[in-house]
N, C-alpha and C positions, 0 to 999 in steps of 0.2 A: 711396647717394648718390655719385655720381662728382665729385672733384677737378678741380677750374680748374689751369689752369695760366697764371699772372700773367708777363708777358714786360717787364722793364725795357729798354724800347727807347730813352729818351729821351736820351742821350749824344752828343754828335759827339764819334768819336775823333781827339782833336788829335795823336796820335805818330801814327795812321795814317792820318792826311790829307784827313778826310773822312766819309762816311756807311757806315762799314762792314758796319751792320748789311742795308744793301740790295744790296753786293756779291754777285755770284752766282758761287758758288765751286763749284758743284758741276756734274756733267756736263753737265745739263740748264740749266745758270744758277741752279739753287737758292742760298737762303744759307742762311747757318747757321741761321737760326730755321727753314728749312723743315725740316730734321730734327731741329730740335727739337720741333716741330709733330708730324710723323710719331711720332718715336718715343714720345710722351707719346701720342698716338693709341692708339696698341696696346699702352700700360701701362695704358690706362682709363681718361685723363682725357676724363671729358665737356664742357668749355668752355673757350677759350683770351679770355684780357684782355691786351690789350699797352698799357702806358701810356709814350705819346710826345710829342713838343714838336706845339703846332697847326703852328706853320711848316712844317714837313714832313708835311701830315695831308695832302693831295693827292697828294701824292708816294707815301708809306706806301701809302691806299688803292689806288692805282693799281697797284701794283708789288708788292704784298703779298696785301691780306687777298681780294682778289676770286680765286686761287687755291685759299683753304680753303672756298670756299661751303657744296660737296655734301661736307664731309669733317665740318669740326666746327664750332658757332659759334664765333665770333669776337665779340669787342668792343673796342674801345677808349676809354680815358680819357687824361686832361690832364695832364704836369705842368708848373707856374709857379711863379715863387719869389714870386708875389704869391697865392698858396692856403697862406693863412695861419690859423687857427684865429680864431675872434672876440673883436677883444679887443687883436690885434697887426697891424703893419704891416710891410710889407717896406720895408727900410734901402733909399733912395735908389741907396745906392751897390754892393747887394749886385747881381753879376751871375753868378754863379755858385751851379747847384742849390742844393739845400739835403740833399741825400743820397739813399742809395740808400733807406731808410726814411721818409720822404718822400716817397718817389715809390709806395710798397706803399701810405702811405695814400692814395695816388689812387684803390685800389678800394677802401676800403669801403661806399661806396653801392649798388656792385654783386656782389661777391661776395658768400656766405651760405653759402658751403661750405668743407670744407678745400681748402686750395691750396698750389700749391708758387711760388715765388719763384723766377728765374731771370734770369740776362744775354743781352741777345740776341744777343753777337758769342761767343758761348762756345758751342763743343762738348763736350757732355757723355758722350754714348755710350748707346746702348741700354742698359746694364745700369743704369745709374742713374736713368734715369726706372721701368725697370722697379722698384727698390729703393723707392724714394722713395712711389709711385704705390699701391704696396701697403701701407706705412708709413700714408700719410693716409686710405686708407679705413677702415682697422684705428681712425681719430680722430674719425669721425663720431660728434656729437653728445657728446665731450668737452671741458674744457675747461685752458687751463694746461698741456697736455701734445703739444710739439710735436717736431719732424725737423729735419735735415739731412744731407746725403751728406755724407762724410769721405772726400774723396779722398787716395789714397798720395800724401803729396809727390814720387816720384819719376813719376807718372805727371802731374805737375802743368807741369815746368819748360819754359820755351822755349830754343829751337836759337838765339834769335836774340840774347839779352843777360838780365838779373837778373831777377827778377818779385818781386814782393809777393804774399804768400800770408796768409791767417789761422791762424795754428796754431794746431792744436785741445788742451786737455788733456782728458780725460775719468776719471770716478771706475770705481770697479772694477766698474759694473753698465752701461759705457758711455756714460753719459748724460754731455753735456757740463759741466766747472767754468768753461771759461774759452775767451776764441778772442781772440787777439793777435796783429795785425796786424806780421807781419818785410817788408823791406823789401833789396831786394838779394841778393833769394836765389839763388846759383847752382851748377852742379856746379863744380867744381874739384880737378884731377886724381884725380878718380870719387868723391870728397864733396862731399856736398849741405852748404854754408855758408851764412852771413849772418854780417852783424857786428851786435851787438847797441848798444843806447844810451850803453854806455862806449867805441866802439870794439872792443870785444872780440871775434875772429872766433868763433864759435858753430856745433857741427855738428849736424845733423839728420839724425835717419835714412831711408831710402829711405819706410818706411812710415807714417809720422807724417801724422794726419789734417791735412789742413787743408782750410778753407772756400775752396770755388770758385764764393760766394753761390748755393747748392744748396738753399733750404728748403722746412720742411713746414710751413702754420701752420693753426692753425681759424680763426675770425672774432674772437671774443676776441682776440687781436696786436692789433684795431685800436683799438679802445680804449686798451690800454693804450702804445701808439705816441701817440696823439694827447694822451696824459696827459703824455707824456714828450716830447714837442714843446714842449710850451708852456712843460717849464722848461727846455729848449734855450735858448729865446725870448729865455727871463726873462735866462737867463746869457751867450750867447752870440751874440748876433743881432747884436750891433756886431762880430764879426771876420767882415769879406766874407769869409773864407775856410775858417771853419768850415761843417763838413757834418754830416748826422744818418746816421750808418749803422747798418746793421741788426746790426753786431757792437753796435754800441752801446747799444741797444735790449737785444738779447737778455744781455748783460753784466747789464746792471741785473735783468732777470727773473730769470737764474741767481743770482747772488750773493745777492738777496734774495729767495731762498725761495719765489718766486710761481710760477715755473712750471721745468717739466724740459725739456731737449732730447736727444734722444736719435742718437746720430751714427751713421749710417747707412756699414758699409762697401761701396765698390762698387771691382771689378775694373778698372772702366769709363780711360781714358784721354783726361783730358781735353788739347784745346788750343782754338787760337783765333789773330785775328791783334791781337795787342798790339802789335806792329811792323809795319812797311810788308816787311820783310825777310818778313814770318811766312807773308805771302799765298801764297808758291808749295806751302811747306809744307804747308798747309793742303790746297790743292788736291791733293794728289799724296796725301796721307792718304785723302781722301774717294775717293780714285778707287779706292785702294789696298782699302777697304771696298766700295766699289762691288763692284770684281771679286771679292771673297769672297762676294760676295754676301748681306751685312751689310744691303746696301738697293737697292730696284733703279735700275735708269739714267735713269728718272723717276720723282720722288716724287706728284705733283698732277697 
């Protein structure tokens, strides 16, 4: 059974002014899902889900999925902050997603296979779909026992100001304890810092996993995500500003004993444009790949 690959498309990025995920960065005008399409292609994933806002489903279709035709299906699903479980209403005043976990439950009606979980303005790198891809096959027809890539914080950071990263800890068989979100993380005269909850500046080393929303899950996730919704709901649905992430999610699973995630390490160097500054970067990486001949000068 080949692995989906689920694409969190539905974001407008407000620091980078706009629809980044349909900016075309690469030689040919690709964006960044286009290699991430590619490379999840020749990792082995048989089916691509992208779940996006309707307001942009004309635009999307047009500009996007008519390119993977003859390569691999494609589908899409919805997310709204009124796809509510039965039972609850969306707060009036709430305008803003309801998270990144949230939006993975948009496929359970259609996925039924293991799948990986991704961002769509984020570069991953061939080596990590290749990691990941062999991870979820190895998961057909298990359950409670899921992935994610742990990328080296130093292959994580931008050229252009601080990033939030999820630090990983892991027990001595790899498998993840815990993934806590730092906030302001940057080099600084060749250490990797953050300052922590007290103020306190805090170092981190080059190799320290952390989550670049990289996961493996089976179909079980959805269940118990939708269980874990509802007492979001019950607790938190009056702060327009609370979200449901899939750290959050999978926190509750680890700490109580239900299921294991095993952290995946990959070579791979990720970026992305988190800044409006980040987009030349970005291009000048892919070209820089291109001419290694890492992918060729058209992907579709």
């Amino acid at each position: 059974m080949k692995p989906t690959l689920f694409v969190l498309a539905a974001g407008m990025g407000s620091r980078y002014g706009g629809l980044k995920q349909l900016d075309g960065l690469g030689p040919s005008g690709e964006t960044i899902m286009d290699y991430s399409i590619y490379d999840a292609i020749r990792s082995g994933f048989g089916k691509v889900v992208f779940v996006i806002r309707k307001d942009f489903e004309a635009d999307f279709r047009d500009k996007i999925l008519g390119k993977y035709e003859h390569h691999i299906p494609a589908e899409v699903v919805f997310q709204s902050t009124d796809k509510v479980p039965e039972g609850f209403v969306c707060p009036p005043e709430r305008t803003k997603p309801w998270g990144t976990n949230h939006a993975v439950l948009m496929g359970k009606d259609i996925i039924k296979e293991p799948f990986a979980v991704v961002n769509a303005d984020d570069f991953y790198g061939r080596d990590s779909y290749a990691v990941l891809g062999e991870a979820l096959k190895q998961l057909a027809g298990t359950r409670n026992e899921y992935c994610m890539v742990g990328f080296r914080l130093g292959n994580t950071l931008s050229e252009s100001g601080s990033v939030a990263r999820g630090v990983c800890e892991t027990d001595g068989n790899g498998f993840l304890t815990s993934v806590v979100e730092r906030t302001a993380i940057q080099r600084v005269d060749g250490q990797i810092r953050f300052t922590d909850e007290n103020g306190k500046e805090v170092a981190l080393a080059e190799n320290t996993p952390v989550s670049m929303n990289m996961w493996g899950f089976t179909p079980d996730y959805f269940a118990y995500s939708e269980d874990h919704f509802r007492e979001f709901l019950r607790t938190r649905a009056g702060d327009p500003k609370s979200e449901y992430f899939i750290p959050l999610m999978v926190n509750d699973l680890v700490t109580k004993n239900i299921a294991r995630v095993k952290v995946l390490d990959t070579a791979s160097k990720w970026f992305g444009v988190t800044y409006a500054a980040d987009r030349q970067s970005v291009v000048d990486k892919i070209r820089a790949l291109v001419d290694a001949g890492e992918y060729p000068e058209r992907l579709f």
